[in-house]
KOLKOL-589747 format. One record per residue (C-alpha): residue number from 0; residue in three letters; y, z, x negated. Coordinates in steps of 0.25 Angstrom, whole numbers, plus 5000, padded with zeros to 4 digits. Each point is the difference from the previous one (the first is absolute). Layout:
residues N
    n  res     v     w     u
  NUM  ALA     Y     Z     X
...
END
This chain:
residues 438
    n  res     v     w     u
    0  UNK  5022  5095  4991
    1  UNK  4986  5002  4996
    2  UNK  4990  4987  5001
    3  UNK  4989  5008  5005
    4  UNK  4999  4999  5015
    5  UNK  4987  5008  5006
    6  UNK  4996  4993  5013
    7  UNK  4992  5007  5012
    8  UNK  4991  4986  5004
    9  UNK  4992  4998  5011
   10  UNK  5012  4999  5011
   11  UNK  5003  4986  5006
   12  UNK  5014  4992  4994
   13  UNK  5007  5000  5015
   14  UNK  5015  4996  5001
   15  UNK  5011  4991  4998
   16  UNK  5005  4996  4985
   17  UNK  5011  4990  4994
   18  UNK  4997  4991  4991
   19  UNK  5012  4990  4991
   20  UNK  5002  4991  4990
   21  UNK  4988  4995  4991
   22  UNK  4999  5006  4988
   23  UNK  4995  4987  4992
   24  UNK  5012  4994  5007
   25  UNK  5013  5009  4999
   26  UNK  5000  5003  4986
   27  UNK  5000  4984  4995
   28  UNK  5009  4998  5011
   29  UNK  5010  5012  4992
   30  UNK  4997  4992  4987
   31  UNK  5004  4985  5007
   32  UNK  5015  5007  5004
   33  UNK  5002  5000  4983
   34  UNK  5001  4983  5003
   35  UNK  5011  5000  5010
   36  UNK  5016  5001  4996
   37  UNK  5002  5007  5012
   38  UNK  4995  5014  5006
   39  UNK  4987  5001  5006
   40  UNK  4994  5008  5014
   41  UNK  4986  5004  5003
   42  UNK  4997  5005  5011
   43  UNK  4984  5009  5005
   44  UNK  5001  5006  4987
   45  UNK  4991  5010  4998
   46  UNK  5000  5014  4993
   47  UNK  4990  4997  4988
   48  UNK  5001  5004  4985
   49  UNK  4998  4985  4997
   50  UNK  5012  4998  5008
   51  UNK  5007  5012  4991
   52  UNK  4995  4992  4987
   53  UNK  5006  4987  5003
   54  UNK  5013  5004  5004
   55  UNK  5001  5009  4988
   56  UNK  4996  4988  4991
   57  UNK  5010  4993  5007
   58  UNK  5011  5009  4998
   59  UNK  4996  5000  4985
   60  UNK  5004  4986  4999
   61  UNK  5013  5002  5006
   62  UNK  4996  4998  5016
   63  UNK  5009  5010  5010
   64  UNK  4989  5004  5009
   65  UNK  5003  5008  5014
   66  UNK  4988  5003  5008
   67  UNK  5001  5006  5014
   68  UNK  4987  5006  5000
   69  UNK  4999  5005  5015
   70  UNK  5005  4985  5005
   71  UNK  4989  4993  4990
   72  UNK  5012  4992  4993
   73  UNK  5004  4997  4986
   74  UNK  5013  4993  4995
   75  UNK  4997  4994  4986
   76  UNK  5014  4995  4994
   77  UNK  4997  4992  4986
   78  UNK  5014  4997  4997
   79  UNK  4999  5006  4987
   80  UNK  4986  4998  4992
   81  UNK  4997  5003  4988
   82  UNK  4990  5004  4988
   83  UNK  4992  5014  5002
   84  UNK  4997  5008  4988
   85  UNK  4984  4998  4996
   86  UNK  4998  5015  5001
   87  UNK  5007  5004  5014
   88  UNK  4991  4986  5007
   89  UNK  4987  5006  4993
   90  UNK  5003  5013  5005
   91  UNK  5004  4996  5013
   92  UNK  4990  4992  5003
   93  UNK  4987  5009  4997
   94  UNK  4987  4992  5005
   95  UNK  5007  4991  5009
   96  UNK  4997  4986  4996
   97  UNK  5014  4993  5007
   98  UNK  5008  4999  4986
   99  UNK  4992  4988  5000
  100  UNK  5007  4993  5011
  101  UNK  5014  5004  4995
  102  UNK  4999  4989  4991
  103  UNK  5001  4987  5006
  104  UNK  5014  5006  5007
  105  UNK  5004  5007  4987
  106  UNK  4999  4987  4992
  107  UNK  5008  4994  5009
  108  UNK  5013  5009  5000
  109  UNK  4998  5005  4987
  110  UNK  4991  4991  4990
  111  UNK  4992  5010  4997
  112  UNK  4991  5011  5006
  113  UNK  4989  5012  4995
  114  UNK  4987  5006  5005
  115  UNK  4995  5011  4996
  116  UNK  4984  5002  5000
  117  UNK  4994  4998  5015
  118  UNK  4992  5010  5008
  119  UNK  4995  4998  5013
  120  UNK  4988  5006  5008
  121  UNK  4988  5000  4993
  122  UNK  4992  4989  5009
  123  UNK  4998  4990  4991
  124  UNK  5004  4993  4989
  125  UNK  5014  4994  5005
  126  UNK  5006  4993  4988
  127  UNK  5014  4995  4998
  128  UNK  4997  4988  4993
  129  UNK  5002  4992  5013
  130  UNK  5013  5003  4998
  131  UNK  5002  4998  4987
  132  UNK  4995  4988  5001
  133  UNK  5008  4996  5010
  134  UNK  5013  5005  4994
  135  UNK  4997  4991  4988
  136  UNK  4997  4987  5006
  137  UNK  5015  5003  5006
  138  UNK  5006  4999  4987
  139  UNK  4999  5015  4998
  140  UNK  4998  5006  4984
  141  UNK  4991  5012  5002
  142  UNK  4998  5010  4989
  143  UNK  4990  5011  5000
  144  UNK  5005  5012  4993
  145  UNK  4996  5015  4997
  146  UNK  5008  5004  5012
  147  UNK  4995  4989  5012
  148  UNK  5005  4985  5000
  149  UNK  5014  4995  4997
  150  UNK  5004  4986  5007
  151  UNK  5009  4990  4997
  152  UNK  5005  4987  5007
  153  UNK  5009  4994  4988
  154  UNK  5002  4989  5008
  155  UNK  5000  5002  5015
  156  UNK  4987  5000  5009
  157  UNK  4994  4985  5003
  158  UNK  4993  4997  5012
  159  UNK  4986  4998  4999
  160  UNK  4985  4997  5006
  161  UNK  4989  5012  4999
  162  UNK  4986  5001  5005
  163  UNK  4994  5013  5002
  164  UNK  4987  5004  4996
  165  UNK  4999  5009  5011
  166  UNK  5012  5001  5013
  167  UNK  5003  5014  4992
  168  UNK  5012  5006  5011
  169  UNK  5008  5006  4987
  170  UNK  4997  4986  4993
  171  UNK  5008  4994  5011
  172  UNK  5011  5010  5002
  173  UNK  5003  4997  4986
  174  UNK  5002  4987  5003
  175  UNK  5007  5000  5011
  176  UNK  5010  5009  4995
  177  UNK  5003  4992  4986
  178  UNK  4998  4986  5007
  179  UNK  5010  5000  5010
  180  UNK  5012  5001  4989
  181  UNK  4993  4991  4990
  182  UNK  5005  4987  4997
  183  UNK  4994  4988  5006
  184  UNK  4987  5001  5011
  185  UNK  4989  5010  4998
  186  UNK  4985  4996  5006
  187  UNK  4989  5012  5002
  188  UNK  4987  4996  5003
  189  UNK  4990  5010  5005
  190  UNK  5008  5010  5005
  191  UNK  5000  5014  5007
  192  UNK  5005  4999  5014
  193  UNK  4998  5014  5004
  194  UNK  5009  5004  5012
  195  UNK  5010  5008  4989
  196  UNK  5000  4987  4992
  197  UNK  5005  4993  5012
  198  UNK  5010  5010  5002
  199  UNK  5005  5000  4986
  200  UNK  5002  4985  5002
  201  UNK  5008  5005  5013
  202  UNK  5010  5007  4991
  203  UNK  5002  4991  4991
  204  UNK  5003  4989  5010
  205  UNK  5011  5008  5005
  206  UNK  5005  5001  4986
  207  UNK  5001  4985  5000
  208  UNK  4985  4996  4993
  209  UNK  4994  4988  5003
  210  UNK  4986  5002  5004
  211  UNK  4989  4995  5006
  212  UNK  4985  5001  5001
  213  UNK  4989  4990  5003
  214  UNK  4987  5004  5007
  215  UNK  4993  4997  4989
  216  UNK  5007  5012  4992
  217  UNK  5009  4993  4992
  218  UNK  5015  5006  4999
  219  UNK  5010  4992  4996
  220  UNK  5013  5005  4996
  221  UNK  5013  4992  4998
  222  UNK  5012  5009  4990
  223  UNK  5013  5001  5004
  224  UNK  5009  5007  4992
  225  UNK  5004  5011  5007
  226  UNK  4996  5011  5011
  227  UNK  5008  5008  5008
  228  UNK  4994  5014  5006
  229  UNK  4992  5001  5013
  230  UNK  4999  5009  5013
  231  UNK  4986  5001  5004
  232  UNK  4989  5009  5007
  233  UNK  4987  5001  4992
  234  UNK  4986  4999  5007
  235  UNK  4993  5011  5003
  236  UNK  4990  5006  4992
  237  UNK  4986  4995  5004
  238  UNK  4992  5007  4988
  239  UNK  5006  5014  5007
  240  UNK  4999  4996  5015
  241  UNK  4985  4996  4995
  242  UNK  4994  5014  4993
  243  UNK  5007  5005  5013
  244  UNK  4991  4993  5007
  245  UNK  4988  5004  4992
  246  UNK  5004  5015  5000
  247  UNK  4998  4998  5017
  248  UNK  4988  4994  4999
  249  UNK  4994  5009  4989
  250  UNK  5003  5013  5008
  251  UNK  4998  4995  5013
  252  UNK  5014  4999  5004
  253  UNK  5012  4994  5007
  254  UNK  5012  4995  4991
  255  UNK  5013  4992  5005
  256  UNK  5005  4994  4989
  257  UNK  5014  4997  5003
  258  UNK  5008  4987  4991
  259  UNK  4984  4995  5000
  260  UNK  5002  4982  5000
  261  UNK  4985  4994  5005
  262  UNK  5003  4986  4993
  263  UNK  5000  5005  4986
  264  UNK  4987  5009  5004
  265  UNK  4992  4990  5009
  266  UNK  4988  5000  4988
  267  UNK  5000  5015  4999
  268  UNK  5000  5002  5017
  269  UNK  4989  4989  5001
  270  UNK  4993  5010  4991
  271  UNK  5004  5013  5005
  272  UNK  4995  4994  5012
  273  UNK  4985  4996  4996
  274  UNK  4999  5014  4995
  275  UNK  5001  5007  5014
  276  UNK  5015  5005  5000
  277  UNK  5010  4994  5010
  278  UNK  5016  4999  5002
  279  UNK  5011  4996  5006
  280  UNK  5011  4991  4997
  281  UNK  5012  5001  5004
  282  UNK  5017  4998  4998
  283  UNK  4998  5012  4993
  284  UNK  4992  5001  4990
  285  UNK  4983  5001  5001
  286  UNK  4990  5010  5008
  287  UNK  4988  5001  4991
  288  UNK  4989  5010  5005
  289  UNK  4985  5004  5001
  290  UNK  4998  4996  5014
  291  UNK  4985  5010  4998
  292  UNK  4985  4994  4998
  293  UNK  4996  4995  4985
  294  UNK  5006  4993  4990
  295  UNK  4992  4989  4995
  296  UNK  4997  4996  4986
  297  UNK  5008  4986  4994
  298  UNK  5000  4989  4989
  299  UNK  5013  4999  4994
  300  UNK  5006  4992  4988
  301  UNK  5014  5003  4995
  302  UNK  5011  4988  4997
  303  UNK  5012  4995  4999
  304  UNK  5009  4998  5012
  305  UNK  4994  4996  5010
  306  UNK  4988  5007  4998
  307  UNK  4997  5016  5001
  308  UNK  5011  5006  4992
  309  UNK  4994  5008  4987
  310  UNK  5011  5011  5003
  311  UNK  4992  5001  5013
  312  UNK  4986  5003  4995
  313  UNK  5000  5014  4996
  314  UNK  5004  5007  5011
  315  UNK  4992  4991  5008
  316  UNK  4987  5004  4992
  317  UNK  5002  5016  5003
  318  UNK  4998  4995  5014
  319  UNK  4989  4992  4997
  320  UNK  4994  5012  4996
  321  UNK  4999  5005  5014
  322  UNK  4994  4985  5005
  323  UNK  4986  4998  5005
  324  UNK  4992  4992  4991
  325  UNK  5003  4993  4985
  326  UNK  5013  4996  4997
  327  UNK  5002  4991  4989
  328  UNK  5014  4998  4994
  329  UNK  5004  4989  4988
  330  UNK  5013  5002  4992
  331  UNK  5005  4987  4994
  332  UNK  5014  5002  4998
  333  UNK  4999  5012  4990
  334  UNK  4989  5004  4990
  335  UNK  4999  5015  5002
  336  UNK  5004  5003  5013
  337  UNK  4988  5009  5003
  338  UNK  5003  5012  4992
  339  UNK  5004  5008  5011
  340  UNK  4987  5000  5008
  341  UNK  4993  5012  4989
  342  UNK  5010  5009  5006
  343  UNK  4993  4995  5012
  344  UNK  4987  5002  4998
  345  UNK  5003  5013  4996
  346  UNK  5003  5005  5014
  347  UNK  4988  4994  5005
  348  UNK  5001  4985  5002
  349  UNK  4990  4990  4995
  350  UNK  5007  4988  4993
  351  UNK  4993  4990  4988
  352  UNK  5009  4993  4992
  353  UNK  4993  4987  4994
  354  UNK  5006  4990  4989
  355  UNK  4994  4989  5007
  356  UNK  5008  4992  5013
  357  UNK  4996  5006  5013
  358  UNK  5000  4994  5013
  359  UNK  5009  4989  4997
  360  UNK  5003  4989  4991
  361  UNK  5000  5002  4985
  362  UNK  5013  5003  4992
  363  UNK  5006  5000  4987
  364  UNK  4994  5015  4998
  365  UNK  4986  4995  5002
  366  UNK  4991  5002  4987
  367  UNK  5011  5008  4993
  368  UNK  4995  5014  5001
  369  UNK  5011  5006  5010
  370  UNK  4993  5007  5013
  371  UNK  5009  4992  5010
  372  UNK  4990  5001  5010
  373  UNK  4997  5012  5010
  374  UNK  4988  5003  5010
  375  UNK  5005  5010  5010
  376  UNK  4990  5008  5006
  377  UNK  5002  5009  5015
  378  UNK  5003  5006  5007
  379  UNK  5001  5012  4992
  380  UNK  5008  5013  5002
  381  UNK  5011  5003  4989
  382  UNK  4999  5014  4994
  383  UNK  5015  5005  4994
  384  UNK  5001  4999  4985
  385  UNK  5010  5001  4989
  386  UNK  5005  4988  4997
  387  UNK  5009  4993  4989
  388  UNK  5009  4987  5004
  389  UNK  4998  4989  4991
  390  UNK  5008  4990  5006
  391  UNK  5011  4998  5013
  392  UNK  4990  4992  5008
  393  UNK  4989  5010  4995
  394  UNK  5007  5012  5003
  395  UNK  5005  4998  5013
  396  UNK  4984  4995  5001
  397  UNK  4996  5014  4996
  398  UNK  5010  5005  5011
  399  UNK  4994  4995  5011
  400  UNK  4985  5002  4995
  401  UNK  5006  5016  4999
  402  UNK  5005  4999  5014
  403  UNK  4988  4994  5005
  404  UNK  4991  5011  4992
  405  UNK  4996  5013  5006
  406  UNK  5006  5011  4992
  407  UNK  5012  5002  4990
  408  UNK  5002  4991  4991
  409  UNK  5009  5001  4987
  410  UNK  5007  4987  4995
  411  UNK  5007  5000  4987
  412  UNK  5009  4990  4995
  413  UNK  5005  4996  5014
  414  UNK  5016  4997  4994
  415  UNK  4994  4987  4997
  416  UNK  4998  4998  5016
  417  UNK  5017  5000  5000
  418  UNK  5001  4986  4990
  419  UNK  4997  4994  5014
  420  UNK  4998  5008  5014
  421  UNK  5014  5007  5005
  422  UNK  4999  5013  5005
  423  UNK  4983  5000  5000
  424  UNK  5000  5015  5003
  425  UNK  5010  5000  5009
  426  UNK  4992  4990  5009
  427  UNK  4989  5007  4996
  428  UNK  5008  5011  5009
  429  UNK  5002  4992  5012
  430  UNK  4987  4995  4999
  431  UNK  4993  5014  5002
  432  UNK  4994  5002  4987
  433  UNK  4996  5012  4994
  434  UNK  5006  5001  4987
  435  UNK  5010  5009  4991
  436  UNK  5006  4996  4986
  437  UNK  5000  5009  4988
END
């Protein structure tokens, strides 16, 4: 299938779409079924390459996985581990940067585990060292070769007390997934407590961990010596359910996002709110709508749960575009998350980046030459373009700028878009869009 959708804009979003599992959830909760001695369910599973990658990393390493993909449910059976061959995990992998958290569970059941070199989406810096780190101070032996990074645990994993610099969410999924076998208690002090984390910590309470976490974000975890599999439904995807919402206040439209949860989206409402859009909240999901009139023009600071959720800032910022007034927007969790805004501008938006900390408080980017700041300008009307994806928040960015835009658009490179929307042109379809794929 071509990645080169040509979209028709101008038409407002009006239907009803589903939205499943978290993307940033589903996949670490595949890699978690490689701890249990027993067989594994997930349930609102959705259909995403990501999904495809970690289930054929898993059954490189020996896990049977049976995935009823119209249901959403995967059965992950571990029974018999064991070592893939470096070359298959680097091929398999590609740019996906979850090899990395195979390694706590892989240490575990096999005493040893590899990497190969991380990709990733190109938003920032996003080193492994976190993990590294991490692994290290349980006891691990890392060893960097030619290849990627061999590990070791010669002599078990040992519990142990860590302090992030920073409450990085893969810093603490690594954790989690390594601590909860580890001899002995395991203490993390500034800790990400993002709704996925949570989540995560979900499943491996049903495996038989011992967890807790304090207000204070400190997670403390106890080892036990085994875990046994889990049946679990995963949340729902709030970063989908979210650009959704974006794409219906950028063209003027009505969306019902069925699967939609308001607690783990009460910062992102609050906004979408103050911005002039409106919705409903019901048993179902979410009505998110542009109920007529202006847009009006916001400050807004990304940050770590509980705050505005960084996955959330890009889409938000195309409908800023259409916002009366000056909007200014401060990234904090990732350096350079505003390369998408030059595709942008080139159909017609006005948007400043700035290296300097905008409309909020000053962050550990401040006065180290990346442009983490935006000042939005509007409204003004989008003209189609052609347009390059960079990213999977970006692109699907760029796709609700196209839709909103007056004119064809082409957009290239939208194969990214799968790593983490189901069916995106198929709801595209139900949504009324005017689209064809090469």
């Amino acid at each position: 299938m071509s990645d080169v959708l040509h979209i028709n804009g101008g038409t407002p979003l009006s239907g009803e779409i589903t939205v499943r599992g978290a993307k940033n959830f589903v996949s670490k909760a595949m890699v978690a079924a490689l701890l249990g001695d027993t067989p594994s369910e997930l349930r609102n599973v959705p259909v995403i390459r990501d999904v495809a990658v970690v289930t054929g990393l898993l059954e490189l390493h020996g896990v049977a996985v049976t995935a009823d993909t119209g249901a959403g449910v995967l059965t992950l059976d571990p029974s018999n581990v064991e070592s893939a061959h470096v070359a298959d995990i680097d091929a398999h992998a590609g740019s996906s940067r979850i090899p990395i958290l195979f390694c706590g569970p892989l240490l575990h059941r096999l005493g040893e585990a590899f990497i190969p070199d991380l990709g990733g989406c190109r938003i920032g810096d996003r080193p492994i060292n976190y993990h590294l780190d991490i692994l290290r101070q349980f006891g691990a032996v890392v060893d960097k070769r030619e290849q990627g990074i061999h590990i070791r645990a010669p002599r078990g994993l040992q519990g142990t007390k860590i302090a992030l610099p920073y409450p990085s969410v893969g810093a603490t999924e690594q954790l989690l997934l390594t601590a909860v076998r580890a001899e002995g208690l395991t203490e993390l002090s500034n800790a990400a407590i993002e709704p996925e984390i949570l989540d995560l910590i979900n499943v491996l309470q049903k495996m038989g961990a011992i967890i807790s976490v304090d207000t204070d974000r400190v997670i403390r975890i106890e080892g036990v010596p085994r875990l046994r599999g889990y049946r679990h439904t995963a949340l729902p995807d709030r970063i989908e359910a979210a650009s959704w919402a974006s794409a219906a206040l950028a063209t003027r439209g009505d969306i019902r996002v069925l699967g939609a949860s308001q607690p783990e989206m009460t910062t992102f409402l609050n906004t979408f709110r103050k911005v002039g859009g409106e919705f409903d909240v019901d048993d179902d999901g979410i009505r998110f709508y542009h109920p007529g009139g202006d847009l009006r023009s916001i400050v807004l600071e990304t940050d770590v749960h509980p705050g505005f959720m960084t996955d959330w800032q890009q889409p938000l910022v195309v409908a800023l575009t259409q916002a009366k007034g000056l909007s200014i927007v401060h990234e904090t969790v990732y350096e350079n998350r505003f390369g998408f805004t030059d595709a942008l501008r080139g159909m017609g938006a006005t948007i400043q980046v700035y290296r300097e900390c905008l409309g909020g408080h000053p962050c550990r980017f401040g006065q180290r030459n990346f442009y983490h700041s935006a000042v939005v300008s509007g409204p003004t009307p989008l003209s189609a373009a052609e347009i390059e994806v960079p990213d999977l928040r970006g692109g699907f960015s760029h796709l609700i700028a196209a839709l909103a835009a007056k004119g064809t658009s082409q957009v290239k490179g939208i194969d990214l878009i799968d790593r983490g929307y189901e069916h995106f042109t198929d709801k595209l379809a139900a949504l009324g869009a005017e689209f064809e794929r090469d």
